[in-house]
N, C-alpha and C positions, 0 to 999 in steps of 0.2 A: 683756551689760550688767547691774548690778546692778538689784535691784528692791525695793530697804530702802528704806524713808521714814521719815526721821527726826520725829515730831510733837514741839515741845518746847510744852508746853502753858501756861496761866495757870491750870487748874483743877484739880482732884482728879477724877480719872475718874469714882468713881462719886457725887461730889456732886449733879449733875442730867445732864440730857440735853441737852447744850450743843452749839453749833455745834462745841466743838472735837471733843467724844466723835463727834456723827454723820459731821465730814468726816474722822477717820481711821479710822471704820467702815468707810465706805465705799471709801477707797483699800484699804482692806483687803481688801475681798469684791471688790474691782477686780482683784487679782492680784497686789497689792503686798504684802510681808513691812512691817510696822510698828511700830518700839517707841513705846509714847507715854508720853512723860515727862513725869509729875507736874511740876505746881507745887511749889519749894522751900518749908519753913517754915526760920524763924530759931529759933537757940536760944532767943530768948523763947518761941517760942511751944508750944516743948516744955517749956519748964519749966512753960508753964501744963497743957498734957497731954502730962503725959511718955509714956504709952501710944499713941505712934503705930501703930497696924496695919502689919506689913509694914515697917519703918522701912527704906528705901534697897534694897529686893530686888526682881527683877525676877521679874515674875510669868508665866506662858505661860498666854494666854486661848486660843488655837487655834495651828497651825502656822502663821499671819499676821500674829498680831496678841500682841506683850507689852505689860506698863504696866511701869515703871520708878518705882516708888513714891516718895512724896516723901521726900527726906532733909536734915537738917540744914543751914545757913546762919548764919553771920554775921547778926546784927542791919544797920541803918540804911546797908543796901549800895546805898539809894536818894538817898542823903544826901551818905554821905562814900565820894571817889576811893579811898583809901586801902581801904576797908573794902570798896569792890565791887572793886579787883581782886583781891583775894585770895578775894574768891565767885565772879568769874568763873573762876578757878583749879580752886577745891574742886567745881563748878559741870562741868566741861570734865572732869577728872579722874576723876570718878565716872561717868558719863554714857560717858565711852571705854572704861574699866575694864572697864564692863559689855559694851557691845558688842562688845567683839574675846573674852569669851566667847560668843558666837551669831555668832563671824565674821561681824558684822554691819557691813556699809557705806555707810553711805548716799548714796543718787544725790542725793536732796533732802532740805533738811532745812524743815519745815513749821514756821517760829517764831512766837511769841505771846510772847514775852518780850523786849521793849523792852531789858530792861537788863545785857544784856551783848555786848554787839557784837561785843568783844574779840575771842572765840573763836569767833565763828560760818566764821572764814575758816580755822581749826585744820581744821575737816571733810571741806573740799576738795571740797564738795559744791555741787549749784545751791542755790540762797536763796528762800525765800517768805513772807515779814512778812505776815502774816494780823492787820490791824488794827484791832479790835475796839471799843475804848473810847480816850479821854483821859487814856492814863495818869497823867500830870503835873495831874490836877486831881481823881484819889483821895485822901479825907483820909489821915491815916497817918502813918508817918516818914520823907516823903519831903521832899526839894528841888523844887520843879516846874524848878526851870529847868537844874538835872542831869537830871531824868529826860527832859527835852525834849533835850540834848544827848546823853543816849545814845539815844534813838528814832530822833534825826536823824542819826547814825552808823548806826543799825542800819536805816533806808533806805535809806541810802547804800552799804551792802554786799550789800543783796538785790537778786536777778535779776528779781523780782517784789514788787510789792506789794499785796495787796488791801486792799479797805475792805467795810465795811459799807453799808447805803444813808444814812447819815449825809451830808448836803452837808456841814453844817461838818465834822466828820470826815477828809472826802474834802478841803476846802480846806488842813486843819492840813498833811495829808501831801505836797501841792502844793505848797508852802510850805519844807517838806522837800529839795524837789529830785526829785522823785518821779511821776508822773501816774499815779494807782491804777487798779485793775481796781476794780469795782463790785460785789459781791455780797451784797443784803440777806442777813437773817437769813430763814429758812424755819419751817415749821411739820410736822409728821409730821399731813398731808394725811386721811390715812385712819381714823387712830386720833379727830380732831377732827369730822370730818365726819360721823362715823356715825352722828349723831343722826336724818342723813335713812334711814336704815332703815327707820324707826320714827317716821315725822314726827307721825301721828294718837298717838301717844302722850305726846308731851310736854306736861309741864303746869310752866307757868312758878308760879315761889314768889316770894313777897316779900323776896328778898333782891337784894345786890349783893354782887358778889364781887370780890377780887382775889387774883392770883396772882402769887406772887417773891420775891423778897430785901425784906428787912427791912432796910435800912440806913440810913446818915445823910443819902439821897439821896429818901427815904419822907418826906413830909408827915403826919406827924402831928396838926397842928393844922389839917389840912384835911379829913383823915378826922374827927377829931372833931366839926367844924365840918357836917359831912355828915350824922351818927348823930344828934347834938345838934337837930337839924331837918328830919330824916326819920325820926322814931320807928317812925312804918310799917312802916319795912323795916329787916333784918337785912343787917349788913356781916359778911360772910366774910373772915376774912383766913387766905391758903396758901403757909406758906412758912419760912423761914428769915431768922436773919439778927444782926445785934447789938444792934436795938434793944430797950430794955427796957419791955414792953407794959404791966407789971404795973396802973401808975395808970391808964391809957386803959381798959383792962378792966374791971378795978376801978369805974369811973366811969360808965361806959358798958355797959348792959347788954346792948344790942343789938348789941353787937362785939364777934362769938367768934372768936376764934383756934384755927384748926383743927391746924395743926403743917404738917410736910412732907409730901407726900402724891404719888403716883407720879401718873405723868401721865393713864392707865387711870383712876386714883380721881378725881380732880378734874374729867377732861372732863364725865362726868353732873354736876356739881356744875355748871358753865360754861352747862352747857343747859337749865336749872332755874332761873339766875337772871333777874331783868327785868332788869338790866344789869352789865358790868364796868368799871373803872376801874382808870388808872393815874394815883396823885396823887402825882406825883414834884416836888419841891421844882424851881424852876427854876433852873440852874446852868451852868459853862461845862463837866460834866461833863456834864449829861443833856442839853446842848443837842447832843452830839456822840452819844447812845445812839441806839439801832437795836431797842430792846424784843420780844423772844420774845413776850412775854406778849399785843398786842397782834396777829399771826399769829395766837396760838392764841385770842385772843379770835373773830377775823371768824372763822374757821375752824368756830369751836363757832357761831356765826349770833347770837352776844348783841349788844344794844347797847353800845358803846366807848365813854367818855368820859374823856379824857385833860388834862393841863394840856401846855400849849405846850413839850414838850420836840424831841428828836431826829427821828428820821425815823417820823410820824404823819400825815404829809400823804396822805392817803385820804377819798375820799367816804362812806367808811360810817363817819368816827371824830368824835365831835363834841369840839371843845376849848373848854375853860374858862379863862380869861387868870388871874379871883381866886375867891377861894371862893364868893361871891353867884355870880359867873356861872359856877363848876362847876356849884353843884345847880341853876341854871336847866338849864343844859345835859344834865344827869344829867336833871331833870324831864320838859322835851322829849325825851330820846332815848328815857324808857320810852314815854312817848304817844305817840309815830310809831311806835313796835314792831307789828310783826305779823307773824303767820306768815310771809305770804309775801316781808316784806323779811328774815327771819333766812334763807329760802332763798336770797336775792340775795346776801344777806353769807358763807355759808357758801360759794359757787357761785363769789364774788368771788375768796375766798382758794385758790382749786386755783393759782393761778398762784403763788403763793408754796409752794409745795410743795416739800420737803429734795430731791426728785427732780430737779423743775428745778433747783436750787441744784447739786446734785452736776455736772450737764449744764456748768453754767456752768465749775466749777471741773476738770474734766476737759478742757475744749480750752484753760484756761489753762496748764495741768500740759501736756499736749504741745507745745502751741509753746514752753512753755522746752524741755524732754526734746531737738525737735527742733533746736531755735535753738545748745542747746551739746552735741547729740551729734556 
């Protein structure tokens, strides 16, 4: 029996340490051979960098594990039928090309990519739609009610489907035709927790941090709204992303922008501060999120304060509905801080650990394996 797993990913391998990168690590150091295939760009968005690294070549990280670098696409194949089958084509085409060099076959192909259906049944492999976000409610050049009809094809051809700990999420895919497997998002347990080595050593600083993407899903005018009336304390912000900080900086003295920074560098930053936040605009995209960021919050033992989005429903994360009542909430969660509740919140989050996650995700992988061998 073959032991290729195909990952067709939404991300770029080495942009962060994403569910997608740790679950085909781990099939990988499982005993599985796996290419994992970049997220496509469109020719826009090489003509904005045309210097792609690697452009469409396939790399060999170990005898287990290749990446399949991103390569070019058609523009608005989220938009218009015409323009995605011909990416599903160039899409299919490259992707086999590559494989029957590494006489590679895949048993399973592991997708994250909603928008091409077409070809997933080309592979003659089992199916697993790892379903992560709303796709159909990312800004951008899409259709939402195309991208929701190729999602709901690309249910309909998978042998498996997971979700995130998202309930709405999990409802959209129900919906579908579908009844998902469950698999929040995890936290790398050991690297977050280690601050209890050294519990007598930590000295919390006047700051609030957060950690992620910068995008159009980032409340801006609640951060601000927060710095604006807590002079006191210093906002961290760690991350990446499209938005442009220049004036909020600029403005605001007390919110530095630290850049991207590996996860090693940020967890002492996470443990240092009186608390973290996630001030995500409320939408019908982050009402369906499953946030990393929060794991690695409880994880590092900070206090959480979040506005009403995805799956936050936990006893150690306080939510804020409007801005008044974020910073009350940001207020109360520093006052109720003490050592020994950052030990409950750090002690909380072992259960979420990439470990259990992989647990979960390896008896779903054998009862397909057994179900269609």
């Amino acid at each position: 029996m073959s032991k290729d797993i195909l990952f067709i990913s939404s991300n770029r391998f080495n942009s962060f340490p994403s569910r997608k990168t740790r679950f085909s690590k781990f099939l990988s150091e499982s005993g599985f051979r796996v290419v994992y295939v970049e997220s496509p760009h469109t020719y826009l968005a090489y003509l904005k960098r045309p210097k792609f690294e690697k452009l469409g070549t396939l790399e060999k990280l170990n005898d287990n594990f290749y990446v399949l670098r991103s390569f070019p696409i058609l523009p608005f194949f989220k938009k218009y039928r015409p323009l995605n089958a011909v990416d599903q084509k160039i899409f299919y085409n490259h992707i086999n090309s590559t494989l029957e060099k590494i006489s590679f076959k895949p048993l399973v192909v592991f997708n994250y990519m909603p928008f091409f259906p077409d070809i997933l049944s080309n592979f003659k492999s089992s199916i697993i739609y790892d379903c992560v976000d709303d796709h159909a409610n990312f800004p951008g050049l899409i259709n939402p009610d195309y991208v929701n009809e190729l999602e709901k094809k690309t249910v309909a051809l998978s042998d498996a489907v997971i979700v995130t700990g998202s309930k709405a999420l999990k409802e959209k895919i129900v919906k579908f035709g579908k009844d998902p497997y469950v698999i929040p998002n995890g936290v790398d347990y050991k690297l977050f927790s280690s601050w209890l080595e050294n519990v007598k050593a930590l000295k919390i600083k006047k700051q609030i941090t957060y950690v992620g993407a910068l995008s159009e899903w980032f409340d801006l005018e609640l951060l601000e709204f927060l710095a604006q009336n807590l002079k006191e304390y210093e906002f961290l912000l760690i991350g990446f992303g499209s938005l442009s900080l220049n004036k909020l900086l600029k403005e605001n003295s007390n919110i530095k922008f630290l850049g991207k920074l590996d996860q090693k560098d940020f967890s002492p930053i996470l443990w240092e501060s009186a608390a973290s936040i996630i001030p995500f605009k409320v939408n019908d995209l982050t009402k369906k999120v499953d946030p990393l960021k929060a794991y690695e919050y409880l994880a590092s033992g900070v206090p959480v304060v979040s506005t009403p989005i995805g799956n936050i429903e936990n006893p150690y994360i306080y939510v804020g509905s409007t801005k008044e009542d974020f910073m009350e909430k940001l207020k109360i969660a520093i006052e109720e801080d003490s050592l020994e509740t950052r030990i409950k919140r750090t002690e909380f989050a072992k259960q979420f650990s990439w470990e259990n996650r992989f647990k979960q995700l390896y008896e779903i992988l054998e009862n397909l394996l057994n179900n269609h061998g």
